[in-house]
PLY file of the C-alpha trace (Angstrom):
ply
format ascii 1.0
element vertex 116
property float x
property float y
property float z
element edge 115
property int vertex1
property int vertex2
end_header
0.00 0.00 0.00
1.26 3.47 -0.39
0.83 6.73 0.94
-1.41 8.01 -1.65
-3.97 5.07 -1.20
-4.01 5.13 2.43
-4.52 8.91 1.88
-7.69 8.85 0.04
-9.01 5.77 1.66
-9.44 7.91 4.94
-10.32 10.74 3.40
-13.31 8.78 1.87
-14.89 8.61 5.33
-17.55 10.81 6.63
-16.34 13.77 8.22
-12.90 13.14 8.19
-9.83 16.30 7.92
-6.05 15.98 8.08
-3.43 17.83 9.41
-0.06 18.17 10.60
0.20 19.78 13.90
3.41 18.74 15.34
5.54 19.33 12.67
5.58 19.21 8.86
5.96 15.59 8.13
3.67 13.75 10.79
0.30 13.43 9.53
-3.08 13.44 11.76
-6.52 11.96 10.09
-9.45 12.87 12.55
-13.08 13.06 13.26
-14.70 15.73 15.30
-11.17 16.56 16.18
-10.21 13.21 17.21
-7.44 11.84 16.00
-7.73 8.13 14.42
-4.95 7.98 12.65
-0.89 9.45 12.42
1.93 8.33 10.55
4.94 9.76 9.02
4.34 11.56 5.33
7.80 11.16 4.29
8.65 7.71 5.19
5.17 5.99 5.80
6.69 3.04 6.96
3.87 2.66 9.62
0.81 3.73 10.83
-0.59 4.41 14.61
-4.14 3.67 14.76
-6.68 3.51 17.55
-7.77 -0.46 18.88
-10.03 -1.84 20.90
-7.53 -2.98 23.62
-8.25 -6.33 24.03
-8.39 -6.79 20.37
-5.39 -4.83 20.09
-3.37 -7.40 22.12
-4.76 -10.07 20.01
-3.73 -8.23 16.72
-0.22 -7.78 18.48
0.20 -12.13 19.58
-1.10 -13.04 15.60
1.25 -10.66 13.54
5.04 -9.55 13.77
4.23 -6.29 12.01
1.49 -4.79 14.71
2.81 -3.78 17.86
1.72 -1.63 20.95
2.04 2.21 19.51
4.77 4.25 19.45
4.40 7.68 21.62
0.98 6.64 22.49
-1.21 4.97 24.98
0.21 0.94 24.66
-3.16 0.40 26.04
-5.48 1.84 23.09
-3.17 2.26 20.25
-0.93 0.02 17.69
1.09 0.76 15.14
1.26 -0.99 11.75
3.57 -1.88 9.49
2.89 -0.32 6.07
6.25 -2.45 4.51
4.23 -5.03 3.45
3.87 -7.20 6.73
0.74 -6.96 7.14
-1.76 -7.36 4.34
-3.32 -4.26 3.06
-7.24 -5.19 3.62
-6.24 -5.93 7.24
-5.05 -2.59 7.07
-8.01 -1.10 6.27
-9.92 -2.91 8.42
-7.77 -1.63 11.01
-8.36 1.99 9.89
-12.20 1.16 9.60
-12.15 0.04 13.25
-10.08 3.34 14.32
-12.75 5.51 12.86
-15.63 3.44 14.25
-14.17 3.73 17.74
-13.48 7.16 17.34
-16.33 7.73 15.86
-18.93 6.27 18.70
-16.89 8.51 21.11
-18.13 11.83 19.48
-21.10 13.44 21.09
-24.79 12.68 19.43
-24.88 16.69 18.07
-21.27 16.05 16.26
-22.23 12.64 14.89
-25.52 14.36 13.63
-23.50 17.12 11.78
-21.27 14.33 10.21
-24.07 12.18 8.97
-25.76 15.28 7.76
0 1
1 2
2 3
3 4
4 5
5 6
6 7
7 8
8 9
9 10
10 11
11 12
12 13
13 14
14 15
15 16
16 17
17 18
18 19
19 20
20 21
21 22
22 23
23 24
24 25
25 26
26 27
27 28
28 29
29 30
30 31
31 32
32 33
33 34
34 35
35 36
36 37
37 38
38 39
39 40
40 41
41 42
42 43
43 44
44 45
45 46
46 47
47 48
48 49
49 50
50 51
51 52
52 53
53 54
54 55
55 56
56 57
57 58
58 59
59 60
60 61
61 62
62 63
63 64
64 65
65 66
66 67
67 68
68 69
69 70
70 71
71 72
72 73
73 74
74 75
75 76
76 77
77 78
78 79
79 80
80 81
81 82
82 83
83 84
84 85
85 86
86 87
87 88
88 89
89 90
90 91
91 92
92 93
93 94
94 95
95 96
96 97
97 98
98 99
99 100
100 101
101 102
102 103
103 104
104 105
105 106
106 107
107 108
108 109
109 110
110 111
111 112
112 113
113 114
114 115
């Protein structure tokens, strides 16, 4: 998968922006302000995303290239390898399930706004 793929697959969801707010190369995908997403634009070698945690140590015993996430909460985040590792559909799915989490945080007015 490439950068340009995984770029337009999350922009494809409702309600979703980017951004870069810690510096110029680490890019954000979020809902209602919520981030779901980060990885690095210029190397894209992996990608944090949000996990249910007990599915998240479940993804991390079944495949080398998921682990616990780097420079976030172990508990609710993993990061994914984008070499090749791990399959790209799983990837989405991943990035499917970091929205949906995300997503069912967001207060009932916000959701509303997003679903239009």
């Amino acid at each position: 998968m490439n950068i340009e793929t995984f770029r337009e697959y999350c922009l494809g969801k409702p309600g979703v922006t980017e951004d870069t707010p810690f510096d110029h190369n680490t890019l954000c995908f979020r809902i209602g302000n919520k981030i779901f997403a980060i990885l690095d634009i210029d190397k894209f070698e992996s990608v944090n995303l949000k996990c249910d945690p007990e599915q998240a140590v479940l993804l991390r015993e079944k495949h080398d290239g998921i682990r616990p996430g780097y420079h976030m909460n172990k508990k609710h985040w993993n990061t994914v390898s984008c070499d090749g590792s791990v399959a790209s559909p799983l990837i989405l799915e991943l990035v499917d399930h970091s929205y949906a989490l995300v997503y069912s945080s967001l207060p009932k007015k916000l959701k509303e706004e997003i679903n239009g």
